[in-house]
N, C-alpha and C positions, 0 to 999 in steps of 0.2 A: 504494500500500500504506500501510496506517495502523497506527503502530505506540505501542500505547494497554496505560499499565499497569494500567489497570483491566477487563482480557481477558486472564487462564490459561487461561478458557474461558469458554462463554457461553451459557445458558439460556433457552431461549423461555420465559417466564413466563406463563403463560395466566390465571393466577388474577388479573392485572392488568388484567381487561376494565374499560374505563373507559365513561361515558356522563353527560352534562350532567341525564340527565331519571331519574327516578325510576321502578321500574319497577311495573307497571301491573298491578291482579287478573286478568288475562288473561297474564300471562307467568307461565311452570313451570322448572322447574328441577329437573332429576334428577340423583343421582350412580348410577352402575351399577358392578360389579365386571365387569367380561369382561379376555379377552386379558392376563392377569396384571398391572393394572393400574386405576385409576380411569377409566372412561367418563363427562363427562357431558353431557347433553344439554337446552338450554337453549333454549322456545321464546316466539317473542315475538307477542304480540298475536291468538291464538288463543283459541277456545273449551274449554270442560274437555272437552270428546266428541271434539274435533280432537286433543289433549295425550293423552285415553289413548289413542284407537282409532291415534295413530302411536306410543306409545309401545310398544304392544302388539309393534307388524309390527318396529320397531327391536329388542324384546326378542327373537323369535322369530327375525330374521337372525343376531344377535349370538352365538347360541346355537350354531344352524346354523354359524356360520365357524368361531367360538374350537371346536367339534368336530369337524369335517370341513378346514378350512386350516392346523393344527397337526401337524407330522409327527411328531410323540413323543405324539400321543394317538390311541386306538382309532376315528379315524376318517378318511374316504379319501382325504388324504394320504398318510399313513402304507400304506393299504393301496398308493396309487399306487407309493410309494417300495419298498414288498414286492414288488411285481411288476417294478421294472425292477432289482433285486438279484435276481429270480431269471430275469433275463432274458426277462420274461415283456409280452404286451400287454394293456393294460386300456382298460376305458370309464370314460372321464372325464363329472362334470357338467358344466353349460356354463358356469356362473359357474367353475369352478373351472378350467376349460380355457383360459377366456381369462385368467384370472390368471395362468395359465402361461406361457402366449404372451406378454404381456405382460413377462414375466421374462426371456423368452426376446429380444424384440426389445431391452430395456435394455441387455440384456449388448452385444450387439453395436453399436448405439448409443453405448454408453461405452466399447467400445472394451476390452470384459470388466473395469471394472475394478467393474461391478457385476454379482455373481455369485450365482445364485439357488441355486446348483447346490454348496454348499459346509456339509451337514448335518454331514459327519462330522468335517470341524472343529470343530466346536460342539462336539461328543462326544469331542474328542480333547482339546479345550479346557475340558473341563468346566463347559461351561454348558449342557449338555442332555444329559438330557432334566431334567435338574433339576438346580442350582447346586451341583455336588457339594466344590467348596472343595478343589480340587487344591493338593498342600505340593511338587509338582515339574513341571519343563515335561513338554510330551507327549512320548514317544519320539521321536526325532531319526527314526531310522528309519521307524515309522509316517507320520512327517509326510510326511518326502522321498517317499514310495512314495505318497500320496496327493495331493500338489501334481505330482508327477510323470504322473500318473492324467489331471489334467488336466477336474478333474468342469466340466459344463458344462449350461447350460440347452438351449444349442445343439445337442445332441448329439439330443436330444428328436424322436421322427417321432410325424408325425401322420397317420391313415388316418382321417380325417372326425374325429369325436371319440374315438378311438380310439389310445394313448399306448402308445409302446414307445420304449426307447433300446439302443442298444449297446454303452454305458457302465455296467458294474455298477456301478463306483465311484461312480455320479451318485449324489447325495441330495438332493431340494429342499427347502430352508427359504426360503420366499416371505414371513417374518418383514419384509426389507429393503423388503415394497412390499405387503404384504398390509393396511396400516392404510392406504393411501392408498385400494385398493377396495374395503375397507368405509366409507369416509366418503363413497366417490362413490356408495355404492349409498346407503346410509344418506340421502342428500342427497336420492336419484330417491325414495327412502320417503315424507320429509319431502313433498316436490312432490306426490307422489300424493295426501297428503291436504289438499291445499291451503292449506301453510305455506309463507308468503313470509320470514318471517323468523326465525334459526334461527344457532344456533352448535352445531356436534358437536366435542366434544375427546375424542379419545385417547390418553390419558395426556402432551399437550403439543402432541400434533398435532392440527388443528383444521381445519375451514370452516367460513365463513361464509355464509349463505343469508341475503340482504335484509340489513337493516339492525338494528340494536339502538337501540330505541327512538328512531329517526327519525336513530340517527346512525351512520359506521360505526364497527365494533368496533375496538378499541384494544386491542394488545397491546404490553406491556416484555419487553424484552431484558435479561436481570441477569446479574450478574457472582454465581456460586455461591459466592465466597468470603465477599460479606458482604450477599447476599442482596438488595444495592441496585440498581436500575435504571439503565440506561447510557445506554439508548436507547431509543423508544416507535416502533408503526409501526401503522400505520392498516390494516384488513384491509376488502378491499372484496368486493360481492355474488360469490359464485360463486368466490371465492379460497381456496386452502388454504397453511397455512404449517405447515412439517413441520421439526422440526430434530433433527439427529445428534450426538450427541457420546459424546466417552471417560469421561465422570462417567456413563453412563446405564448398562451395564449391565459390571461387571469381574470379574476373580478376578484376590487379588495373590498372588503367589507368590515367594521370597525376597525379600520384603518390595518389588516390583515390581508396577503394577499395567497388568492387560494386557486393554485393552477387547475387547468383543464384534465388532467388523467388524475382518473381517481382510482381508487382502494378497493376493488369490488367486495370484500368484506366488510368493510366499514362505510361506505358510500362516502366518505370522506374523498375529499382532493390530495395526491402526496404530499409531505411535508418533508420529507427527507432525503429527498434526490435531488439537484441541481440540473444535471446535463447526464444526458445518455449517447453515447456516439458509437452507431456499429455501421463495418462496411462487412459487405458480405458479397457473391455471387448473384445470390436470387434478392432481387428487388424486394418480395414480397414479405418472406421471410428478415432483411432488414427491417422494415417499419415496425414489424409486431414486433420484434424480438426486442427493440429502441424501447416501447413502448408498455413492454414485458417489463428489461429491466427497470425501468424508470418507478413502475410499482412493487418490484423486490426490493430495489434500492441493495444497499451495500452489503447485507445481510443473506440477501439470495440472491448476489453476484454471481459465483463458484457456482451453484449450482442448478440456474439458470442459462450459463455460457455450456453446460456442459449437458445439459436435456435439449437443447436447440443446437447445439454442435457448432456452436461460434467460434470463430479463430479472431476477430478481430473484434474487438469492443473495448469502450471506456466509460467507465462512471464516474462522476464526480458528487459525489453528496453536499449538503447545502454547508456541511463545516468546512469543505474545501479538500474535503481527505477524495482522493481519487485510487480507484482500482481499474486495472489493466488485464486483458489476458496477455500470458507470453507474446504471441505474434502483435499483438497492437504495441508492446514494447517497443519490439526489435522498430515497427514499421515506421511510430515517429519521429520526428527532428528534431531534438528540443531546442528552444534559441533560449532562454535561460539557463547554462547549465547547473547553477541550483537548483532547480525545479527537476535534474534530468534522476527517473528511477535509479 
């Protein structure tokens, strides 16, 4: 454990892409609004017919998720989540069925402490359907009667693509893992029209496809207090790096401030994690996993990293103490060498 005072928490810095070479009339750069946040999509050494004709199908998925994977907007989320509040079975799409599933196999993977199946928190919490800037906690009582409920992804049957639970109390918010499978589709987009080399960031979370200008992409890790860099880490082809933390999205409330992923045991919001930072292979697998440790916190680090099969992760708790796996050691740069493990 490294115990570094330059970590109250810790920022994946994406706007820190670094590269020896200068980039070339053949490399594009776009910034996009979706998913309540900055998209941007940056492609290297490509044609202008290759840059819009993928830029186009990226626009048109983008559209497609941020409407149909948002359960607080008019689209089949939300209707999904209408039919199993009224006990009812629906037909699921297939992208959206396996994001399910996918929700569904993390929770039990981690051992539930990542939990897809926990919308009405949000709403009890007042961060959805829109940050409504709650001045007191939720009812004690609504809470207890909802953690008590026990909402679960798990609970979820499946009759071919076909979606019913038992659980009215479910609600899914696939918020915890829904950016890692649009960057893995986003990625199969880019492939389809014959781009090797490619960085997708949403809004922090990122892959990498090939190389950036013949080198790989370089991302800092900053300290939010004074904006400086602590650490650098090399992002390699076909890598996603995804991070969680309590600065990203809060409501304070007497003068307390109480992040968005919460405790599915407690319906409380974390108080004990800082920053989560894992790269991994599979996009999908990144976000939950971020998301996972963030509510194990330092505690069920070790044994978190090690039922989700992580090589690369960091945790930083809210005292500043940070834990590493071996590989995410060796992989960073430290520029304080105090600070280095």
């Amino acid at each position: 454990m490294l115990s570094s005072r330059n970590w109250p928490s810790a920022a994946l810095a994406v706007a820190a892409l670094l590269t020896a070479c200068a980039p070339s009339n053949r490399d594009y750069h776009h910034e996009l609004h979706f998913f309540g946040t900055i998209v941007s999509v940056s492609l290297y050494d490509v044609s202008s017919r290759q840059d819009q004709a993928a830029l186009e199908d990226l626009v048109d998925f983008f559209h497609d998720a941020g409407n149909n994977w948002y359960p607080w907007a008019p689209g089949e989320l939300q209707r999904i989540n209408d039919a199993i509040a009224g006990g009812n079975a629906i037909e699921v799409s297939e992208r959206l069925a396996e994001l399910i599933r996918s929700a569904a196999f993390y929770e039990s993977e981690s051992h539930g402490r990542f939990n897809a199946g926990l919308g009405h928190l949000s709403e009890l919490w007042g961060f959805q359907p829109v940050m409504l800037g709650l001045d007191k906690l939720p009812d004690a009582t609504l809470l207890a009667q909802l953690v008590d409920s026990k909402p679960s992804a798990l609970d979820i049957r499946w009759d071919g693509s076909t979606l019913s639970s038992p659980t009215q109390h479910l609600m899914l918010d696939l918020g915890g893992i829904a950016k890692g499978a649009i960057l893995a589709i986003s990625t199969g987009i880019l492939e389809q029209h014959g781009i090797e080399n490619a960085i997708v960031n949403i809004g922090g979370d990122l892959t990498v496809v090939g190389r950036v200008n013949g080198r790989d992409a370089h991302v800092g890790i900053r300290s939010p207090d004074n904006g400086l860099a602590v650490a650098g880490l090399n992002v390699r082809s076909k890598e996603t790096v995804v991070t969680s933390g309590n600065y990203e999205r809060f409501v304070v409330i007497g003068g307390v401030r109480y992040t968005h992923v919460f405790d599915p045991l407690t319906g409380y919001p974390v108080d004990h994690t800082a920053s989560v930072t894992v790269v991994d292979a599979d996009p999908v697998r990144a976000d939950a996993a971020a998301t996972a440790l963030m509510v194990g916190g330092a505690a069920a680090f070790d044994e978190l990293v090690n039922l989700l099969e992580l090589r690369y992760a960091l945790l930083i708790d809210v005292s500043g103490d940070t834990r590493l796996t071996p590989g995410m050691r060796e992989r960073l740069h430290w520029i304080d060498a105090t600070d280095t493990p």
